[in-house]
C-alpha positions, -999 to 999 in steps of 0.1 A, spaced: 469 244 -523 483 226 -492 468 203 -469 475 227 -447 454 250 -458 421 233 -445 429 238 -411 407 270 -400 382 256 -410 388 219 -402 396 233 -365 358 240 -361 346 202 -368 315 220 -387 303 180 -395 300 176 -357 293 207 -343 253 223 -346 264 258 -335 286 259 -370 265 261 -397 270 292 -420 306 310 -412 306 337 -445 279 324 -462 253 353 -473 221 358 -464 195 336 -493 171 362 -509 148 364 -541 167 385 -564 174 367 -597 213 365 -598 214 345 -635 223 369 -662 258 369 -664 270 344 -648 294 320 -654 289 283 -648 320 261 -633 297 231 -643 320 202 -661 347 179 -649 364 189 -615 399 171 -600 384 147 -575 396 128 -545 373 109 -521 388 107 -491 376 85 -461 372 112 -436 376 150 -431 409 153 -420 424 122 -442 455 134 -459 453 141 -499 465 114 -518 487 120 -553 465 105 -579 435 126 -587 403 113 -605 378 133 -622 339 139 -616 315 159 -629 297 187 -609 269 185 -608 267 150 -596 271 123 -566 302 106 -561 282 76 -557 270 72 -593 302 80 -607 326 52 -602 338 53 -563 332 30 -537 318 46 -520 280 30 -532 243 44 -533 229 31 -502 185 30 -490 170 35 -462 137 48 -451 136 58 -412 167 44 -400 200 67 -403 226 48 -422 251 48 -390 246 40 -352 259 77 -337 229 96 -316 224 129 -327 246 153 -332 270 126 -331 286 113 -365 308 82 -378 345 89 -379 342 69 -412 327 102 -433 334 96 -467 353 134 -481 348 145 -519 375 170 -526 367 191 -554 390 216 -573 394 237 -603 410 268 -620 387 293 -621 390 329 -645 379 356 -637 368 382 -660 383 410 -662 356 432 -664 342 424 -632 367 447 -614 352 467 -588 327 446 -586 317 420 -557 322 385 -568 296 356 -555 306 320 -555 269 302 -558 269 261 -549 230 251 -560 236 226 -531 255 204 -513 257 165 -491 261 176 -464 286 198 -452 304 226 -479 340 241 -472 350 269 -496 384 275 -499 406 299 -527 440 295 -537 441 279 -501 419 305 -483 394 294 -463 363 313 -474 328 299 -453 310 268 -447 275 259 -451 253 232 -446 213 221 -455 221 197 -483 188 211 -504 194 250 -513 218 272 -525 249 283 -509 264 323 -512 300 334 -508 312 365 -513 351 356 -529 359 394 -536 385 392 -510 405 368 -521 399 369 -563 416 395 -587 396 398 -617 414 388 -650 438 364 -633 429 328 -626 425 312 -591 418 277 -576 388 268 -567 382 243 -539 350 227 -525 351 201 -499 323 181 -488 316 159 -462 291 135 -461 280 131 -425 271 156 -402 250 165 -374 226 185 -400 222 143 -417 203 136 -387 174 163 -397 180 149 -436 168 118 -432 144 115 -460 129 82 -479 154 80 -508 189 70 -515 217 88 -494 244 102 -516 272 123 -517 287 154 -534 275 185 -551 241 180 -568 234 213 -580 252 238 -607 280 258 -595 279 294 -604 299 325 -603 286 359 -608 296 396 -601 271 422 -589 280 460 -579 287 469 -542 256 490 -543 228 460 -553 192 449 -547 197 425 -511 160 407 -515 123 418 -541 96 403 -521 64 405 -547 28 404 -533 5 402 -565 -34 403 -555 -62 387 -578 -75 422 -583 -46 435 -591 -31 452 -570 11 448 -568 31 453 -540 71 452 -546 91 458 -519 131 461 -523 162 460 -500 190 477 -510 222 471 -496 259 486 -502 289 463 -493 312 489 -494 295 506 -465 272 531 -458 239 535 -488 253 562 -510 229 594 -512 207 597 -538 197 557 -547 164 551 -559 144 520 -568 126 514 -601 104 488 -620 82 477 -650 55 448 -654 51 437 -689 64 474 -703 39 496 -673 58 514 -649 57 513 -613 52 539 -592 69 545 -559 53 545 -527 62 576 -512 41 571 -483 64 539 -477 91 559 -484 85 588 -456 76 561 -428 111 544 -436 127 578 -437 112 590 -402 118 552 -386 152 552 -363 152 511 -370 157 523 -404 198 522 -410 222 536 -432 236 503 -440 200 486 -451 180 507 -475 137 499 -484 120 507 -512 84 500 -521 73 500 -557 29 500 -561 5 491 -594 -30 488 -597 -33 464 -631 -64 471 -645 -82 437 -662 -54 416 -645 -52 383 -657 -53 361 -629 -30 331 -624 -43 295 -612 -31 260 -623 -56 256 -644 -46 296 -661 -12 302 -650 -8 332 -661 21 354 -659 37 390 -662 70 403 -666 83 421 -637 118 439 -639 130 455 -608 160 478 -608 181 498 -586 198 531 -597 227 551 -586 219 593 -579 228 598 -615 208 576 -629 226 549 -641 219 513 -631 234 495 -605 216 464 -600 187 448 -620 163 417 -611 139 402 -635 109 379 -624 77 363 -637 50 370 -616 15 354 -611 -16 375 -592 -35 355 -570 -48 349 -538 -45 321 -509 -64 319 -481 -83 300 -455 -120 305 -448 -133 280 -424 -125 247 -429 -118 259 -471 -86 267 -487 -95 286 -514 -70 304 -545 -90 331 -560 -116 326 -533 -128 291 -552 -120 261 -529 -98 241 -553 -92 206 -552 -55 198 -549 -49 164 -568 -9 160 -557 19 139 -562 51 142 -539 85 147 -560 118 138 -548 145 150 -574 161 121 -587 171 107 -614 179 68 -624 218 76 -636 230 109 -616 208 104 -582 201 136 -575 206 156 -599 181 169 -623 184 186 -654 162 214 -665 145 196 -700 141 169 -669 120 187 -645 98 199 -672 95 166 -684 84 153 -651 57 183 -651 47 177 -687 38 142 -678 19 147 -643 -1 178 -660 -13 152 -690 -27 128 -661 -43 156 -645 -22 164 -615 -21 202 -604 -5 204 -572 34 193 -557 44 190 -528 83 187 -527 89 158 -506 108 167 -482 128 197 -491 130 226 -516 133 216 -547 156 222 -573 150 265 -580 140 256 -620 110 234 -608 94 267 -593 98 287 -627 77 257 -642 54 247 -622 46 289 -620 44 286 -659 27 253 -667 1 256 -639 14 232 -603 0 244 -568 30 236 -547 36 229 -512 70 243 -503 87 214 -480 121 225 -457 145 204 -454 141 189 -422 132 152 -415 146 135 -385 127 100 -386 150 83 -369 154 103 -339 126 127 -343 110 129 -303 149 136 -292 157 163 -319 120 181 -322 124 201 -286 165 199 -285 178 234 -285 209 223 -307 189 219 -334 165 250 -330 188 275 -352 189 247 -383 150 246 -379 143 280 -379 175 287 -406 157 259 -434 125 272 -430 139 307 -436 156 304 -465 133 286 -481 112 308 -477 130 337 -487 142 319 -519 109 311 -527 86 333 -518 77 352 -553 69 322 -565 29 319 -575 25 284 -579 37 280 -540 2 281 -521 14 264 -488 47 262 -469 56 229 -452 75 229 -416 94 191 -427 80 157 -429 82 130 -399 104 152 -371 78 145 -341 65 182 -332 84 205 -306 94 242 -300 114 245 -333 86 237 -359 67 264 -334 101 290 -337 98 281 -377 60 289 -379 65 318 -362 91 333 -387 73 322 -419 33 347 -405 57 373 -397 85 375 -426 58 361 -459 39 389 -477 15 370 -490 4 354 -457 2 321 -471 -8 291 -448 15 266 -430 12 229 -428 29 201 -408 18 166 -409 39 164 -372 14 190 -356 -19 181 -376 -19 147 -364 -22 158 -327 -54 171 -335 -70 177 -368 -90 209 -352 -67 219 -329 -57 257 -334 -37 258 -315 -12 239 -332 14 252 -358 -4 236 -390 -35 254 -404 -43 230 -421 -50 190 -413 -25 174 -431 -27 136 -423 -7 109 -438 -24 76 -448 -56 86 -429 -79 59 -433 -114 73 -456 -137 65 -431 -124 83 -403 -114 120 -432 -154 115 -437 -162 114 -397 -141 144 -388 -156 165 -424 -191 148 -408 -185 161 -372 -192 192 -367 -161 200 -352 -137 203 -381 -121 240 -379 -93 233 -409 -90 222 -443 -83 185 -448 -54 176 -472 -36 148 -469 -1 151 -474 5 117 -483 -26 91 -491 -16 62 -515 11 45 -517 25 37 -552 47 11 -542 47 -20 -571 12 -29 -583 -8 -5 -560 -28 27 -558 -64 4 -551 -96 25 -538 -79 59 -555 -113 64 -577 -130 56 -540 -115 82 -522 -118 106 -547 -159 98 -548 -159 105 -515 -137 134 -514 -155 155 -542 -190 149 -525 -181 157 -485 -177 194 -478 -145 200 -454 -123 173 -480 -98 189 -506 -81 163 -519 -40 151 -511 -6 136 -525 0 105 -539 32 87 -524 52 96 -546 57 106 -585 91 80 -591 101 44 -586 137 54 -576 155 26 -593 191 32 -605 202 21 -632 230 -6 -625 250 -30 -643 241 -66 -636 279 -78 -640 300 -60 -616 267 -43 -596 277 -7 -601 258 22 -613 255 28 -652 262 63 -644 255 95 -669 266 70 -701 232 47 -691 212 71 -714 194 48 -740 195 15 -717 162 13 -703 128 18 -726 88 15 -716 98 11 -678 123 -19 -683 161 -21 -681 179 -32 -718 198 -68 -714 228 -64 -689 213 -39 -666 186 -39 -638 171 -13 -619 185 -13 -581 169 -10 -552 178 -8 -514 207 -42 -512 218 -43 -548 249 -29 -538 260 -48 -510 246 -29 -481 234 -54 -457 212 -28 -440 186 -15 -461 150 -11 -467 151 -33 -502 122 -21 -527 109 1 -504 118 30 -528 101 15 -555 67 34 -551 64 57 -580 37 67 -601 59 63 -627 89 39 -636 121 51 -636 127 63 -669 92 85 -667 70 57 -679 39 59 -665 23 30 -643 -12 21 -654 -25 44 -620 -15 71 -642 -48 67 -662 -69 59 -636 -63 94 -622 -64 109 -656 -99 97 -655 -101 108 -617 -95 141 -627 -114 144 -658 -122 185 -660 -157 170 -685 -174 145 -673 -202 122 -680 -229 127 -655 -253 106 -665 -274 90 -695 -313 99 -703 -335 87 -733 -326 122 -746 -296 128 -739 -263 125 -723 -254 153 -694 -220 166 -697 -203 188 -666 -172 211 -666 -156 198 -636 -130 226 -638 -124 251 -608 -115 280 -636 -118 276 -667 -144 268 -697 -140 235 -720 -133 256 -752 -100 242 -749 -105 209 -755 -121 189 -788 -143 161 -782 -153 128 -801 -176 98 -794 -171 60 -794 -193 37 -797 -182 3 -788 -207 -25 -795 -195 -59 -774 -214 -80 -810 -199 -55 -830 -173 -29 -836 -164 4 -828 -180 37 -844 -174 74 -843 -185 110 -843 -174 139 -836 -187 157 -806 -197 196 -799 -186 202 -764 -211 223 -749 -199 258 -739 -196 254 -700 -188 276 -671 -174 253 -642 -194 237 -623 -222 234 -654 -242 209 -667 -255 201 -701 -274 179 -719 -264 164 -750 -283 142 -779 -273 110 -782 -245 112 -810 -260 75 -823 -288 52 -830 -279 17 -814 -289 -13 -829 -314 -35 -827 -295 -64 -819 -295 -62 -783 -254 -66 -770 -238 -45 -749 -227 -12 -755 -206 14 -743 -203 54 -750 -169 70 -748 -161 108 -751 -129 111 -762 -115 143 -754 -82 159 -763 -64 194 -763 -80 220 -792 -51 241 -796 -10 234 -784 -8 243 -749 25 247 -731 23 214 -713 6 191 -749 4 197 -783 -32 198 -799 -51 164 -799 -34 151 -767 -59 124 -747 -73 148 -716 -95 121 -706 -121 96 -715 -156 95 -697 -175 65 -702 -211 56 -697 -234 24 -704 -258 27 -727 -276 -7 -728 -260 -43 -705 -255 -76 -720 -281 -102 -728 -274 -138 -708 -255 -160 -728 -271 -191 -742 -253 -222 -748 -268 -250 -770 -253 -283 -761 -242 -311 -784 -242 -344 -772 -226 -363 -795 -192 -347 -792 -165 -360 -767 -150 -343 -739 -112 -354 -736 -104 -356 -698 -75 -377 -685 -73 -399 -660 -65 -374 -633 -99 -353 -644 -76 -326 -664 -90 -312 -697 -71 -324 -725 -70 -300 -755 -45 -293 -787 -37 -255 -779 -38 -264 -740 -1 -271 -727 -16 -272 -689 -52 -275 -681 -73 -255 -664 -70 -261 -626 -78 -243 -595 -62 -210 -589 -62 -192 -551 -31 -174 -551 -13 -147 -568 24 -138 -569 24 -111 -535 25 -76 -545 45 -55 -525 11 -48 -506 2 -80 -500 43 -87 -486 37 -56 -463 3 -53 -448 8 -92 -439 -15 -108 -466 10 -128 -481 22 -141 -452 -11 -151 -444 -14 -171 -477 14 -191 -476 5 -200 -438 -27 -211 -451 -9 -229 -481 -27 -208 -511 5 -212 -530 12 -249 -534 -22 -267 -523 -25 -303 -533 -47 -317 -554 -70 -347 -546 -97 -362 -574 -124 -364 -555 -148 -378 -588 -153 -384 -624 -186 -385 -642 -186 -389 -678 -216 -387 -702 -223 -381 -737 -208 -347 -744 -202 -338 -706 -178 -347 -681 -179 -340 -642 -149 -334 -621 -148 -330 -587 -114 -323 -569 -102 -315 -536 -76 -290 -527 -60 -294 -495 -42 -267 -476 -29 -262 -442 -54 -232 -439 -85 -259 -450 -96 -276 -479 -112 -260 -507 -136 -282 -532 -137 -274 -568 -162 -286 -594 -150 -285 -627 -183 -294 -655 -173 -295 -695 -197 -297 -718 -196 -299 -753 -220 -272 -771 -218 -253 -803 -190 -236 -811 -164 -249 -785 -168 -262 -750 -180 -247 -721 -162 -248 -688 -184 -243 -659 -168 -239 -625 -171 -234 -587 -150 -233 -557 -164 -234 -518 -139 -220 -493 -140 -227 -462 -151 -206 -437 -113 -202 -426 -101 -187 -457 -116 -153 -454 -94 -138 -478 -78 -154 -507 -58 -136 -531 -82 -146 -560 -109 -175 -568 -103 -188 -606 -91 -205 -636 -54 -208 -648 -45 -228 -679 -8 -224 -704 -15 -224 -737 7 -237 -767 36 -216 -781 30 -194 -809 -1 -175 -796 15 -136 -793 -17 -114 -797 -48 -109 -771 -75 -93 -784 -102 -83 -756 -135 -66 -749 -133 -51 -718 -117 -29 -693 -85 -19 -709 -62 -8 -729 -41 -7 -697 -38 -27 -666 -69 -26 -644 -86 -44 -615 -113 -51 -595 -106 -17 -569 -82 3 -600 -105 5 -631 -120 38 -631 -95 47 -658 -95 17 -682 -127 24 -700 -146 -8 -713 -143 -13 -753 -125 -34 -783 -90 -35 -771 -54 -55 -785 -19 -60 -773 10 -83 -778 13 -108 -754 45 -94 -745 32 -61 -740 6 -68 -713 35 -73 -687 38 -43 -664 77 -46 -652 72 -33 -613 106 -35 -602 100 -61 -580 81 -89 -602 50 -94 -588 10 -100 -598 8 -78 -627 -8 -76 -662 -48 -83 -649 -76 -66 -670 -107 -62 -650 -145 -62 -665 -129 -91 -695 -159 -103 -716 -145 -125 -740 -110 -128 -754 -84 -143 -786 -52 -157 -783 -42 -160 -817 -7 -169 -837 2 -147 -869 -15 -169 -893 -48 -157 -876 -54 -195 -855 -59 -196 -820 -81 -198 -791 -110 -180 -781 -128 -175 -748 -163 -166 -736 -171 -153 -702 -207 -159 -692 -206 -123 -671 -173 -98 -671 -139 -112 -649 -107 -102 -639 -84 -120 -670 -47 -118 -672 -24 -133 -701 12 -131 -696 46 -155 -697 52 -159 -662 36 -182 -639 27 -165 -604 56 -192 -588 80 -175 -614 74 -139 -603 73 -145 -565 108 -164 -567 124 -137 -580 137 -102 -571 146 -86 -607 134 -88 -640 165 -99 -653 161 -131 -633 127 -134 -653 128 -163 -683 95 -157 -705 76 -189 -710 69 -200 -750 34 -205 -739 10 -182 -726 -4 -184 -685 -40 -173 -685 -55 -165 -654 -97 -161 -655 -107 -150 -625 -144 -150 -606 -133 -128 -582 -96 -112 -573 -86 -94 -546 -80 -52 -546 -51 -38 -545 -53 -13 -522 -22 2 -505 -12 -18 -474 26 -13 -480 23 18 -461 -17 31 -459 -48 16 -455 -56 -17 -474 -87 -22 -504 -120 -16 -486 -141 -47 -474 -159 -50 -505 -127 -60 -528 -118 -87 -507 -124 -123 -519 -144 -141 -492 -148 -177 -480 -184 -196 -495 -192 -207 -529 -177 -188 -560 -191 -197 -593 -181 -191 -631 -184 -202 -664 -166 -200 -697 -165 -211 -732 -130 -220 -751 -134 -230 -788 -106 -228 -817 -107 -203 -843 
């Protein structure tokens, strides 16, 4: 193949021109092309050139397809940005510098394919795809996020080999409508294909399966050799039934002059007696096999699908699947993966579905294109609602590009085939016009295709239109799709009177570092106000890549094995937007997963396990305890229950527990599963309740969730004073103690989390001084067994006083403290104690929230009880160190050594506690973990009151009653040795 050989299709510029963007490729349909096939996935010849029409060099370099050329050893780098396009050109204009992967390969071709039309499939493409054969141009394509269809018969001779040749280009006019939050790459992130199917062959199935069962299958047939051949008929099977053709159907098409003898229709009709309906929470599905047959009889063409029956519509402001209004608890899913980008595998994807369906997610919305095609086969299989996203996202420019005619035909085009790929797909409930392209004539042109081509009339959304008017309907979205809504106003329009559409939020908490505050807040709200439904999360991954600290390169596809628990093994890092020498990015920006990069879920994972709880506790009588199936569909014979006890004097005991038999939406009272003891402490009830049976997406005994209730609140502690034991206080009024390697001082600040750094907070705090306040000794009083300290903390932002009083009582020495903030500090980062203890002490043993991460505004899902961790362990590595590591609701607590000696602390009522290696200085100085240099000691952080986290790095901050406010905070503790 020539250089030469590019030109016809290098003469139309297809990178720059909008008019260019499908020359040969086929029309995208629904027929299931698989069996067969051959896959050209492996190692291609590669050259990356540094623009389109850059002359090939004469050293070639391998890659693997599929797979970005930017995470497998070019320089040409992974590079992040989140609005801004990564060059200056204005739309459709693009950078002469336009990096070139040229792909090629021998390809043979089976003999037995002769006679048969032969289909070159590219899964997909960044961002423009040239197709050429033994130096043939064959078609271009562009739409960087679905498949690509050329028909190579032409120009390939069955039993002979042929080279293959893809070229793609990076930049385009189509990047300015692909500007989506994540990494730009380049190269072919999809599997390559190349199948044969018979000149006479099934052009699109479109299934419409009805919750009472009745099944509608229409087929168009197609004949690439010319006119339909006489005598062609059309038919199908579900799960071993026949179909029956719809002869009525059949006479209309017959008698309609539309109808022509190149394009042939078919309709295939059942009515499926006792169907068994499919929802997320009973996905369940039926073989369909479709196939087309020549006049004699013999097969042509065959299609096989899995099928779900159900219905989606909107009634009022309700969206309702199976006529129940649902609530859609979603995550948004970028594919990605921390060593090949953007390509996922298939054991991959159902990992990623696996995990969300164990933390009680149901619904996806594919942020912010169509997802790879094997996500759709699973999420129809293990139960996931999906909204359907097209790729179109033009942040940067979006009020230019939203009415430009240029860019109508790509609007309308994405929309399309996503669609058509798509559309006999049950779990997709919702299609999506884009994300963040303004609103203008081509999301309207778009709409209009999707009511008039879908069969099952599902609903449209567009965050773009909603947010012009949640009621409007005259807009294109039915359905208000706001992003980052603050609560209080999604409760005044549900409140109104005037709401006309459901009210989903597309995106409504940010997961970005240590985040995802109010989420057990909202959902309160949401599940009590008619008119609310629920929303994504922002967004299921922490996109860090996996790079090598010494030379700042991706680990590439051989990273497998160097990362575990969410952290990066000795050497590597995960990157984020700068950590490969881009000096325009949007740095940790795309570090605002619900998970870590390597799948490990964040501690917000079990907080909206618990959210989501399908049993819950209701509440707690002298009889009883009420239980309620919280489930749209489905009963709780699936699930196996057993109570805790957790005693705060005592241990932990348990029984198993009957769960009541339960329709959803039922209640049920319980007896008390035990006696509690006389002896007055605290105690908590936990239901423990796990998976019966194996389901597709857990084996049996898998955690579903853990409702908690009180059964009886502490007793005030009682301390007993003895006077004849010294307190040790040095001259500067600091506590001296043998397992104390810093005393307890003053804490008001805590290192920023990424929402703090965004929504201004920290900024405020180091205004104010917060982080480095000095400290004045205001007094001393010393008595027999007692000593007073006074002390003065002086910021620029005002000066705090702190009263530190240690007594000497039985069993240790108790610490009581207070802290007045001036009127000026309305909102601290925390109000506390922090001490460092001597080396050696590597266990905490709590009772308290826990086991996980909690805090004051995230604790719904860390259920109070007898919990134990390596110090080491309590850590959560964010990718950007930061506050981490708090437990919320801490009653007491041990730091011991292996030999069992130690400290222990008594809270006089519950506080936020945190044990970890780092100082709060440590983790705001630096950006990786790698940086990171554990302390021997221990830094203990008790805390009167800490601030929420909410989710201010992009959505509303914690609500009014998590912040830490100016006056006079008080707490009290007790530290003896064990």
């Amino acid at each position: 193949m020539t250089d030469a050989s590019l030109d016809p299709l290098l003469a139309l510029r297809p990178w720059e021109a909008p008019e260019v963007t499908s020359w040969r490729r086929l029309p995208m349909n629904a027929v299931d092309r698989r069996a067969g096939a051959v896959s050209l996935d492996g190692d291609w010849r590669f050259q990356l050139l540094p623009a389109p029409d850059a002359p090939l060099g004469e050293v070639w370099s391998s890659a693997y397809v599929p797979g970005v050329w930017t995470m497998q050893g070019t320089d040409d780098l992974p590079r992040y940005l989140n609005i801004r396009m990564p060059f200056a050109e204005f739309p459709p204009e693009v950078p002469a510098a336009n990096p070139t992967g040229v792909y090629e390969r021998a390809v043979d071709v089976p003999a037995e394919w002769a006679g048969r039309r032969i289909v070159l499939q590219v899964g997909a493409a960044e961002s423009v795809l040239l197709v050429h054969v033994d130096g043939r141009p064959v078609g271009i394509s562009k739409d960087s996020h679905l498949a690509a269809e050329f028909d190579l018969t032409p120009v390939l001779r069955p039993g002979q080999l042929a080279g293959l040749r893809l070229t793609v280009v990076k930049w385009s006019d189509a990047s300015h409508i692909e500007d989506q939050d994540h990494w730009w790459h380049g190269g072919i992130t999809r599997s390559v294909l190349l199948y044969a199917r018979d000149p006479l062959h099934l052009a699109d199935v479109a299934v419409r399966a009805r919750r009472d069962g009745d099944l509608r299958v229409d087929c168009r047939v197609r004949d690439t050799d010319g006119a339909l051949p006489e005598g062609w008929y059309v038919s199908g099977e579900l799960d071993g039934q026949l179909l029956t053709q719809d002869t009525e159907f059949d006479r209309a098409n017959a008698e309609d002059e539309r109808v022509s003898a190149f394009l042939g229709e078919a309709r295939l009709r059942a009515a499926v007696p006792d169907v068994r309906t499919w929802t997320a929470e009973t996905p369940e599905l039926y073989g369909l096999t479709v196939r087309l047959h020549r006049a004699d009889g013999t097969v042509a063409d065959t299609s096989h699908h899995r099928i779900g029956f159900r219905d989606v519509e909107i009634s009022g402001r309700d969206l309702l699947v199976n006529g129940e209004r649902v609530f859609i608890r979603g995550v948004n899913r970028h594919d990605f993966h921390p060593l090949t980008g953007r390509t996922v595998s298939y054991d991959d994807m159902r990992a990623d579905l696996v995990l969300l369906k164990r933390f009680g997610f149901n619904a996806i919305r594919t942020a912010h294109y169509p997802n790879d095609p094997s996500l759709y086969d699973l999420a129809d299989e293990l139960g996931f609602y999906v909204v359907d996203e097209a790729d179109i996202e033009s942040h940067d420019h979006a009020h230019e590009i939203a009415d430009d005619p240029r860019y109508l035909g790509a609007f309308v085009d994405r929309v399309a085939r996503m669609v058509l790929r798509d559309k006999n797909h049950p779990s997709v409930i919702i299609w999506s016009l884009g994300n963040e392209s303004d609103y203008g004539a081509g999301h309207d042109a778009a709409a209009g295709w999707v009511r008039r081509h879908d069969p099952a009339r599902r609903p449209v959304q567009y965050e773009g239109a909603a947010k012009l008017g949640w009621a409007d309907p005259d807009l294109a979205s039915d359905i208000a799709c706001p992003m980052y809504a603050p609560l209080q106003e999604c409760l005044a329009h549900a409140m109104s009177g005037t709401q006309t559409k459901p009210l989903i939020q597309c995106e409504y908490s940010h997961a970005m570092g240590n985040s995802n505050g109010t989420l057990a807040d909202h959902w309160e709200a949401i599940e009590a106000t008619p008119g609310l439904q629920g929303g994504f999360i922002w967004e299921f991954w922490d996109h860090g890549i996996l790079q090598r600290v010494n030379d700042g390169r991706p680990a590439g596809r051989g990273g497998a094995g160097l990362y575990d628990n969410g952290v990066a093994a000795p050497g590597h890092r995960w990157a984020y937007g700068g950590d490969f020498g881009e000096s325009d990015h949007d740095g940790a920006f795309i570090a605002d997963g619900v998970v870590f990069p390597d799948r490990t879920p964040k501690p917000v994972m079990f907080e909206h396990r618990e959210i989501a709880a399908p049993v819950r506790i209701e509440c707690f009588r002298h009889e009883g305890i009420v239980l309620g199936n919280h489930q749209h569909f489905r009963g709780l014979d699936w699930l196996s229950g057993e109570w805790e006890l957790s005693l705060a004097d005592g241990g932990t005991l348990t029984a198993p527990a009957e769960l009541p038999d339960l329709r959803p939406g039922e209640t049920a009272a319980v007896p008390l599963p035990f006696e509690l003891p006389d002896d007055g402490g605290e105690a908590w009830l936990t239901l423990r309740v796990t998976t019966a049976r194996d389901e597709a997406w857990a084996p049996r005994g898998t955690v579903v969730c853990l409702p908690q209730v009180r059964l009886r609140a502490a007793e005030p502690v009682r301390h007993t004073p003895v006077a004849n034991r010294p307190v040790d206080v040095d001259e500067d009024g600091l506590l001296v103690h043998p397992l104390l390697a810093a005393a307890p001082t003053l804490s008001l600040w805590r290192a920023p989390t990424d929402n703090d750094e965004l929504g201004g907070m920290a900024g405020r705090w180091r205004d104010w001084g917060l982080d480095a306040p000095t400290r004045k000794v205001v007094a001393v009083r010393r008595d027999p067994g007692r000593v007073a300290v006074v002390t003065d903390h002086l910021c620029p932002g005002g000066t705090v006083r702190h009263e530190q009083v240690f007594t000497a009582v039985e069993g240790g020495l108790l610490v009581e403290e207070s802290a007045e903030l001036p009127e000026a500090l309305d909102d601290v980062a925390r109000v506390g104690s922090v001490f460092e203890t001597a080396p050696g002490l590597n266990l905490l043993e709590w009772f308290g929230q826990g086991p996980w991460e909690s805090y004051p505004d995230r604790g719904a899902g860390a259920p109070v009880g007898h919990h134990g961790l390596p110090v080491d362990e309590l850590f959560t590595p964010y990718l950007r160190p930061q506050e981490s590591g708090g437990r919320h609701g801490v009653r007491r607590f041990t730091l011991s050594a292996p030999d069992a000696t130690g400290l222990s602390v008594r809270l006089d009522r519950p506080c936020q506690v945190s044990v970890t290696r780092h100082r709060a200085a440590d983790l705001a100085s630096a950006a990786h973990h790698d940086e990171l240099v554990p302390r021997a000691g221990c830094v203990v952080h008790i805390d009167a009151a800490h601030r929420g986290l909410g989710t201010a790095s992009c959505g509303p901050d914690t609500f009014a009653s998590y912040l830490v406010a100016a006056g006079v905070h008080r707490w009290s503790w007790t530290l003896r040795v064990l």
